[in-house]
C-alpha positions in Angstrom: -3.5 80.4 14.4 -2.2 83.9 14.7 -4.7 85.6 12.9 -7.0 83.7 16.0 -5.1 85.0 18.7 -4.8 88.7 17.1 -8.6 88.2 16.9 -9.2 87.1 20.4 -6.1 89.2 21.9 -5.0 89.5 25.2 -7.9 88.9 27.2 -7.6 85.1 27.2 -4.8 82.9 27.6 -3.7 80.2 24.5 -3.5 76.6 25.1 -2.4 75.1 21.9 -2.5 71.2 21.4 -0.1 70.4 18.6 1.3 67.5 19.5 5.4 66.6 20.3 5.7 67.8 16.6 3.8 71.2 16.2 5.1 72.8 19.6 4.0 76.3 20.7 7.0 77.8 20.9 6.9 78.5 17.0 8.6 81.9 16.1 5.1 83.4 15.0 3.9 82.3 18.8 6.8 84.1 20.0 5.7 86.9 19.0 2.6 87.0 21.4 4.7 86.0 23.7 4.9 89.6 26.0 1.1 90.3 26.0 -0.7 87.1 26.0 0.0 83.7 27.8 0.4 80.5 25.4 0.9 77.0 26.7 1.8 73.9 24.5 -0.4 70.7 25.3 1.0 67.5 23.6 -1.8 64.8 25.3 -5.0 65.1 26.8 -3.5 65.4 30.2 -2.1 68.7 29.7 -6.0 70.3 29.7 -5.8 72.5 33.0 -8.4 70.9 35.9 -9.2 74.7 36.5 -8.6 78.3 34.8 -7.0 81.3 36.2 -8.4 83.4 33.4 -10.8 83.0 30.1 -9.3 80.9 27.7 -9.3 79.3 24.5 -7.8 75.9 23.4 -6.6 75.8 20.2 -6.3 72.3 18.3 -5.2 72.5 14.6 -7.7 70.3 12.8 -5.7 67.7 10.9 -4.0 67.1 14.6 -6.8 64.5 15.5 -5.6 62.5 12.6 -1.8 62.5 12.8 -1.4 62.5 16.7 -3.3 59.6 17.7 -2.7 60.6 21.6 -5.0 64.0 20.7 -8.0 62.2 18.9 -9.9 63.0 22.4 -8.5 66.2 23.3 -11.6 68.0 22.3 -13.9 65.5 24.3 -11.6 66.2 27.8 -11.8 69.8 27.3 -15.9 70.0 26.9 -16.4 67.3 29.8 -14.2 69.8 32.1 -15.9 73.0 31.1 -19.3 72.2 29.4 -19.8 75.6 28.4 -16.9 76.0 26.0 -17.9 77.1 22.8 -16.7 75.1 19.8 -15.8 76.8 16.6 -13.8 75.7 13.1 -12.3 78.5 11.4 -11.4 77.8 7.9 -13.6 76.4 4.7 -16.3 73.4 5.0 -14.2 71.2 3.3 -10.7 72.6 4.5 -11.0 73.3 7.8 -7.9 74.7 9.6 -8.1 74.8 13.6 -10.9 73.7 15.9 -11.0 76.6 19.1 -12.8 75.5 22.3 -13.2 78.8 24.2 -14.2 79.0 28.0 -14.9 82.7 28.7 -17.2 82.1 31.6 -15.0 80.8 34.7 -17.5 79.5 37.8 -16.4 80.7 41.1 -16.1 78.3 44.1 -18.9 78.2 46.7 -17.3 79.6 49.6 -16.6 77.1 52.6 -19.9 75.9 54.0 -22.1 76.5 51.2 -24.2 79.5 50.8 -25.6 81.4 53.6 -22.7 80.1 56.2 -21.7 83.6 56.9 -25.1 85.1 57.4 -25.5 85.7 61.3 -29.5 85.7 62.5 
């Protein structure tokens, strides 16, 4: 997980899902702590409805499996931003973490759609 954020680095900001029993307060996270912002999710409801900033979710891979509560954490994250990209770092048959990285943000349509401040 560090090597991803090192990777990555300061232009994004860390959610990791871990579950009540991998939190993301680890002393390696700590570390990261001053440059980058990193935010434990333990259930599905903890994916932000909206993004200050790029970001990438990170979801250790054997997580699905042992916190039943995060089997669909990866389906909430690509219904709220379909243009997350999905990658599995690791080997084939040993995967390690799942990232889901939203680095394009849509802006809000100003108040009364396009064209509302346009005078004739």
């Amino acid at each position: 997980m560090v090597n991803a954020i090192e990777r990555y680095g300061d232009g994004y900001d860390y959610y990791f899902f871990g579950g009540p029993t991998m939190l993301g307060d680890a002393p390696a996270l700590r570390l990261f702590g001053a440059s980058q912002r990193i935010v434990t999710g333990v259930t599905p409801t903890d994916v932000p409805s909206a993004l200050s900033r790029n970001s990438i979710f990170i979801i250790p891979s054997q997580i699905e499996r042992v916190e039943k509560q995060l089997s669909h954490v990866g389906t909430v994250i690509t219904n709220r931003y379909p243009d997350a990209e999905r990658l599995v770092t690791g080997e084939k048959e040993n995967p390690q973490l799942i990232l889901y990285i939203v680095s394009r943000i849509p802006q809000p349509i100003a108040s009364g759609g396009q064209g509302a401040a346009e005078s004739k």
